[in-house]
C-alpha positions in Angstrom: 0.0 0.0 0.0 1.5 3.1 -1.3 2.4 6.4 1.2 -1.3 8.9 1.6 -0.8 11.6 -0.3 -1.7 15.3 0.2 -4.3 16.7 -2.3 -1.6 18.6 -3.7 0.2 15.8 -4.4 -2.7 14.1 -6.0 -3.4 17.1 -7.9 0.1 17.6 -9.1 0.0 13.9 -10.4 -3.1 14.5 -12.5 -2.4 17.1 -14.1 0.9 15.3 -14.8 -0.4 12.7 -16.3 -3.6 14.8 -18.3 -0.9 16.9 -19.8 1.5 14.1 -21.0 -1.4 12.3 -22.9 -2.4 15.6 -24.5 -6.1 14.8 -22.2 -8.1 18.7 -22.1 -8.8 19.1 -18.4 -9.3 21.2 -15.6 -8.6 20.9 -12.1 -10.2 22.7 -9.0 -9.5 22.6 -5.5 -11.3 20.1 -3.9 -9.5 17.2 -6.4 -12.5 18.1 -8.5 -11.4 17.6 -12.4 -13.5 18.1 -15.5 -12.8 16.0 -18.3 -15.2 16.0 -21.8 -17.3 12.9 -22.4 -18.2 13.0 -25.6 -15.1 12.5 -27.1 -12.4 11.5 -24.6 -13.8 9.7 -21.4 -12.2 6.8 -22.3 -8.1 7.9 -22.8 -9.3 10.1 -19.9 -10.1 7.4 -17.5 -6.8 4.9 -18.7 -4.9 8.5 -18.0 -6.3 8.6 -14.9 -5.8 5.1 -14.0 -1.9 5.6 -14.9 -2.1 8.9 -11.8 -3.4 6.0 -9.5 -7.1 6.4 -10.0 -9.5 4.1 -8.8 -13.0 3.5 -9.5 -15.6 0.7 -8.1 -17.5 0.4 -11.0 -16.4 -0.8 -14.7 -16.6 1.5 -17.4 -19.5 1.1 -18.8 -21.1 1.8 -15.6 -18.8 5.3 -15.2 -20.4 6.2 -19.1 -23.6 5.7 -18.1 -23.1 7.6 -14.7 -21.6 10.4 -16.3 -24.2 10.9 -19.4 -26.6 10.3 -16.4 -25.5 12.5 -13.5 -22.3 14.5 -15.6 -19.9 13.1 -13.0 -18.4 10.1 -11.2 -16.0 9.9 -8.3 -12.8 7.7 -7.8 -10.0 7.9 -5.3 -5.8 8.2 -5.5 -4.2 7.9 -2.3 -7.1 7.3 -0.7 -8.5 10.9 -1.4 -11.4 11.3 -3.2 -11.4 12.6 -6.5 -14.4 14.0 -8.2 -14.5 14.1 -12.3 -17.3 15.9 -13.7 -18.2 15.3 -17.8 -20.1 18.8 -18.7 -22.1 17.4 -21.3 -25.1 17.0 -19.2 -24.8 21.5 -18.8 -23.7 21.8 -22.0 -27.2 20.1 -23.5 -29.2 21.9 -20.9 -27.9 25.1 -21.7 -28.3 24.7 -25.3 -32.4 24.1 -24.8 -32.6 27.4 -22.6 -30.9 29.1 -25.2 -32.9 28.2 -28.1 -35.8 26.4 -27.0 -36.2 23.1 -28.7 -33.9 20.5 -30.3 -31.7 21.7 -33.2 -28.7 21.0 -35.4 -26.6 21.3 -32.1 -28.7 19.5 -30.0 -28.6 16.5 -32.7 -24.9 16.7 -32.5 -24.9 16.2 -28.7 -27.1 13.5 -29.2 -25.1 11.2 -31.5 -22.2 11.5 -29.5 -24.4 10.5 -26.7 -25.5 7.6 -28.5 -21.8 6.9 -29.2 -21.1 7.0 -25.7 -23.9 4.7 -24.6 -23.4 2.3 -28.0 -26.7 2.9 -28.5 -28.7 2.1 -25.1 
């Protein structure tokens, strides 16, 4: 079992690791980090898992939890590590905005669909 490690440890690590694979992130300051689902949740979560990340659920389950909900949480170091997916606010913005379903609401939709395969 491997030394706890302060937040800004773990928070140096992840961005480490984001930036080497090139993975568009964010990181906030409760180990909160904001990754896009729609076309990278899955190099962002073997990324992740290279920083230490771990996740009780298989990931499938973390797709369908962050098209669901927009996040999921893991842990590194045994600190808890929040990563939120956007998609979710970036659909619901789009309806306030113009109303009803559009070109960029279809959009969002098949990548959804991609996402899900289909369920």
């Amino acid at each position: 079992m491997s030394e706890p490690q302060t937040a800004a440890e773990v928070a140096r690590a992840l961005a480490d690791v984001l930036d080497r694979h090139g993975i568009p992130y964010a990181v906030g300051g409760a180990i909160n980090v904001f990754v896009s689902p729609t076309d990278q949740l899955s190099a962002a979560l073997a990324v992740l898992a290279e920083a230490g990340f771990l996740v009780h659920e298989d990931e499938p389950a973390l797709r369908a939890r962050a098209i669901a909900e927009g996040q999921f949480q893991g842990s590194i170091g045994g600190l808890r590590v929040d990563v939120f997916v956007p998609a979710i606010f970036v659909r619901q913005k789009l309806i306030e905005l113009v109303g009803a379903k559009d070109e960029r609401l279809a959009a969002l939709d098949e990548n959804e669909q991609d996402l899900t395969g289909g369920c």
